[in-house]
C-alpha positions in Angstrom: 0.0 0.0 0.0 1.2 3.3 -0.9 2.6 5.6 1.7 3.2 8.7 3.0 4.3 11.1 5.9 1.2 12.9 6.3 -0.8 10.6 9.0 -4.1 12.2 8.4 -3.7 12.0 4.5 -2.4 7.9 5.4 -5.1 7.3 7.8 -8.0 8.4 5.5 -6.7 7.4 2.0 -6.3 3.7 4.2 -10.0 4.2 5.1 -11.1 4.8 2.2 -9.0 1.8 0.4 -10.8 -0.5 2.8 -14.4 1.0 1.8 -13.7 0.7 -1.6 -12.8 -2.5 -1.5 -15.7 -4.0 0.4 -18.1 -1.6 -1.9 -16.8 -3.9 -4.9 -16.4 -7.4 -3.1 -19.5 -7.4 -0.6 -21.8 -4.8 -2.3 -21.4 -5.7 -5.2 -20.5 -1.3 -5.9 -24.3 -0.9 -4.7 -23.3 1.6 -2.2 -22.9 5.5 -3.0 -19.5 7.4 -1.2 -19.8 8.7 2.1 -17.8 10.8 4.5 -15.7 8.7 6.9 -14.8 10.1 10.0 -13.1 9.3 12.9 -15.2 10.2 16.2 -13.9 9.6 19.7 -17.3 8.3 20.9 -17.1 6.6 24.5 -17.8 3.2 24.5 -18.5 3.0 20.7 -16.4 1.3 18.1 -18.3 3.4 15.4 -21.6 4.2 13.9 -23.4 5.8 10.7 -25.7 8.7 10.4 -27.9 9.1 7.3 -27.2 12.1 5.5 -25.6 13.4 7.9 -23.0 16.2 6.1 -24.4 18.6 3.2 -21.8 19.6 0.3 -21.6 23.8 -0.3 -23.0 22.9 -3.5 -26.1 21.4 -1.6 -25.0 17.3 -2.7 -26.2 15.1 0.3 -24.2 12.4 1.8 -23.8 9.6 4.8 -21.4 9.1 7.4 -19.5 6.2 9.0 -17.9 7.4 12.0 -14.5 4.6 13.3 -13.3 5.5 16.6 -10.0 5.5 16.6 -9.1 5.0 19.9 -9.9 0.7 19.4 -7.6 0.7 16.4 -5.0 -0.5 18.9 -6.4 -2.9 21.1 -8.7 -4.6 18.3 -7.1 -6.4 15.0 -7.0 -4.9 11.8 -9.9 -7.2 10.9 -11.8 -6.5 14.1 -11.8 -2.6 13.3 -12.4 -3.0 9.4 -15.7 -5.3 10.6 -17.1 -2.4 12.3 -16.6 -0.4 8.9 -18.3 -3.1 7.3 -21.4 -3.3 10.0 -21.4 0.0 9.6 -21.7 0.0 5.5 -24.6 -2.4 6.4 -26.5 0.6 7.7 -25.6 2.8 4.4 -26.8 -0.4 2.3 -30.3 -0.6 4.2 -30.8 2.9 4.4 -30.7 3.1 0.1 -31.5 0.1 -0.5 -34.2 -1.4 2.2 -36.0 -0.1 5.3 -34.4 0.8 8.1 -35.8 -0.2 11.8 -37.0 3.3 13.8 -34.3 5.2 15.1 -31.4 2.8 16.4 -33.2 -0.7 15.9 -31.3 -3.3 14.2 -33.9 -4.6 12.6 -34.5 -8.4 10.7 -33.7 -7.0 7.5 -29.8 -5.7 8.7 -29.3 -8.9 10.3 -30.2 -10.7 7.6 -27.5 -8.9 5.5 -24.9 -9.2 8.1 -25.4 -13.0 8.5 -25.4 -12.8 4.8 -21.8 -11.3 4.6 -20.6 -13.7 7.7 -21.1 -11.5 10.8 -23.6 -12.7 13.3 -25.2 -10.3 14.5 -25.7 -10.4 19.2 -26.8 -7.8 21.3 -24.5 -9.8 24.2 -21.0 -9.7 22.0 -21.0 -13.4 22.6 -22.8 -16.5 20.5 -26.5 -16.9 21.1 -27.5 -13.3 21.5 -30.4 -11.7 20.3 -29.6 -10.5 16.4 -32.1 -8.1 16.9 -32.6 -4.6 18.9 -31.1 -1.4 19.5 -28.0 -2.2 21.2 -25.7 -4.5 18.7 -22.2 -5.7 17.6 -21.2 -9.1 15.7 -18.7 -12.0 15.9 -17.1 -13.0 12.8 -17.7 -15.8 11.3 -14.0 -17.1 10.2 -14.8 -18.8 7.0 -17.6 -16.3 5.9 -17.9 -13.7 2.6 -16.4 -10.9 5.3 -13.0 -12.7 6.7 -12.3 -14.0 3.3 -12.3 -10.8 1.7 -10.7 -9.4 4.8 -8.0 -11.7 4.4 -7.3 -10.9 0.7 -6.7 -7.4 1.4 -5.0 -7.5 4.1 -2.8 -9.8 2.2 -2.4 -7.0 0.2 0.1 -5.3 2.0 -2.8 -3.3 3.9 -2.8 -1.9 7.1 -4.1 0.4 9.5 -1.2 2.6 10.2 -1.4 4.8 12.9 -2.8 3.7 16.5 -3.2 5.7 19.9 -1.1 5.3 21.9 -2.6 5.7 25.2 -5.9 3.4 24.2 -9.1 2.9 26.5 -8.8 -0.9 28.3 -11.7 -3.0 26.6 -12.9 -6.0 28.3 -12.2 -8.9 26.5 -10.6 -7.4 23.7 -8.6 -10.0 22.8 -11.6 -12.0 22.0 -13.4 -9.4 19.9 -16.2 -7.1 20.0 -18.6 -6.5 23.0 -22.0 -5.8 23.0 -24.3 -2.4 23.0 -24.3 0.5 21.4 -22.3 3.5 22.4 -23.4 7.2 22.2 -23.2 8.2 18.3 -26.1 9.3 16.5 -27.7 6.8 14.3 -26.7 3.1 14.2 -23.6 1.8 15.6 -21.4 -1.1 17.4 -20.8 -0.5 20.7 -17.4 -1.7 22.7 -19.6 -2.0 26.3 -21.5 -5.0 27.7 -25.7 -4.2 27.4 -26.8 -1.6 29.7 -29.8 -4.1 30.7 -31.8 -1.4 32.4 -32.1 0.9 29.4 -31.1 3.6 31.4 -27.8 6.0 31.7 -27.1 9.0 33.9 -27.1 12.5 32.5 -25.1 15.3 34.2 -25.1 19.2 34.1 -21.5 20.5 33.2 -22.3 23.7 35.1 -23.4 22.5 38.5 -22.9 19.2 37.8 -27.1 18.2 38.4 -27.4 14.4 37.8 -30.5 12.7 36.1 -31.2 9.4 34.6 -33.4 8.8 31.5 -33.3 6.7 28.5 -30.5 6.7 26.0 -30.9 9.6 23.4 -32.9 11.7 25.7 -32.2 15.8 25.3 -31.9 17.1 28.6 -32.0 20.7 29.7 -30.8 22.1 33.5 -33.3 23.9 35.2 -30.4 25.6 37.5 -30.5 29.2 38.3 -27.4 29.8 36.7 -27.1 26.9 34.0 -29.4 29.2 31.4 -31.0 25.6 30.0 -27.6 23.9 29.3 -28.2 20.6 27.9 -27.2 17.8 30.3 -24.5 15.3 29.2 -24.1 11.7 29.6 -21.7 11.2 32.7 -19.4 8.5 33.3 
C-alpha cells in the first residue's frame, strides 16, 4: 500500500481503500460514497448517520464514524468489521428499510449474517440478532473474513494507532456488546446496559439525572441558562 508522511492523508486514504474494497467485493459497488470520520465516541467502536453532512454545493451524503481510539487494542480485521457493519446501515438505508431510530432490525441482520457476521446484542454466541443495542462475531470462513484476508494480504494496514488506548474487556476476544453514544446506528465496545437507562449530568453544577439513552436534557439551575445535560461517566 502506498505511503506517506502525512498521517491524516495515510489514515484516510487507508480508510477509504478499505471502503472501496468491500463496496466492490461485498456490495457488489451498490453503495454510494460517504464521508468517513473518525469520532472519539465513549464506548462506541463506530456508527453511521444518514445524510448526515451537506456539500456547499447542496450534494447530500452519509457518514460512518470509526473510533479511533480501538484501532489499537482490536485487530486490523476487528476494526475494518465495524466499517463493514457499519456499510450495512448505508446499504439498508438506500436500499431497504431501516428499523425506527437505532433498531437493528431483521432486515440488517439478515444482510450481516449474509456477509458472515452474526449479528448479538450480548458480544458473545446466542444473543439476540435483533434490537437497538448490537455488535457481531465474525464468522472465520464467511464472505467478510475471506475478503478481509485478501486485502490485508495486500500489503494493507491500518497505520497509525493511539497510543494511550481505552482498556476494553475482553478485547482479545473481539467485539462486545451495545451501542455506544453516536447518533444513528452503531457497534458498541460496552457489555448491554440491561436497564435501558444511563445517567445525565449538568457541566455547570454538575445536576445528575437518569433517563433513556438519546434523551435531550435541559438544566433547570438558576445559573445553567438551559444547558443541555450530558451523559456522565
Amino acid at each position: 500500500m502506498l505511503k506517506n508522511n502525512h498521517p491524516t492523508d495515510t489514515t484516510y486514504r487507508e480508510l477509504q481503500t478499505a471502503y472501496d474494497h468491500f463496496n466492490a467485493d461485498l456490495f457488489d459497488g451498490q453503495l454510494p460514497p460517504c464521508l468517513i470520520t473518525l469520532q472519539r465516541e465513549k464506548k462506541t467502536y463506530g456508527y453511521f448517520s444518514s445524510e448526515r453532512f451537506e456539500h456547499r454545493d447542496k450534494t447530500i451524503t452519509d457518514e460512518i464514524a470509526l473510533n479511533p481510539a480501538f484501532f489499537g487494542v482490536r485487530s486490523i480485521e476487528e476494526s475494518l468489521s465495524t466499517l463493514v457493519h457499519e456499510m450495512v446501515h448505508l446499504w439498508q438505508a438506500h436500499n431497504g428499510k431501516p428499523g425506527r431510530g437505532r433498531y437493528h432490525n431483521k432486515e440488517w441482520a439478515t444482510k450481516m449474517i449474509d456477509l458472515g457476521l452474526t449479528p448479538t446484542d450480548t458480544g458473545e454466541p446466542g444473543g439476540k440478532m435483533t434490537g437497538d443495542r448490537m455488535t457481531h462475531i465474525i464468522n472465520p470462513d464467511g464472505r467478510f473474513a475471506v475478503s478481509c484476508g485478501s486485502l490485508i494480504g495486500s500489503d494493507y494496514t491500518l497505520s497509525w494507532i493511539d497510543r494511550f488506548p481505552p482498556r476494553v474487556p475482553g478485547a482479545a476476544g473481539g467485539s462486545e456488546g451495545g451501542e455506544g453514544e453516536g447518533e444513528g446506528e452503531g457497534e458498541g465496545a460496552e457489555p448491554k446496559n440491561k436497564s435501558n437507562r444511563v445517567k445525565f449530568a449538568c457541566p455547570i453544577c454538575a445536576a445528575q439525572a437518569w433517563g433513556k439513552p438519546g434523551l435531550r436534557l435541559l438544566c433547570g439551575g438558576e445559573n445553567c441558562e438551559a444547558a443541555p445535560l450530558v451523559p456522565a461517566d
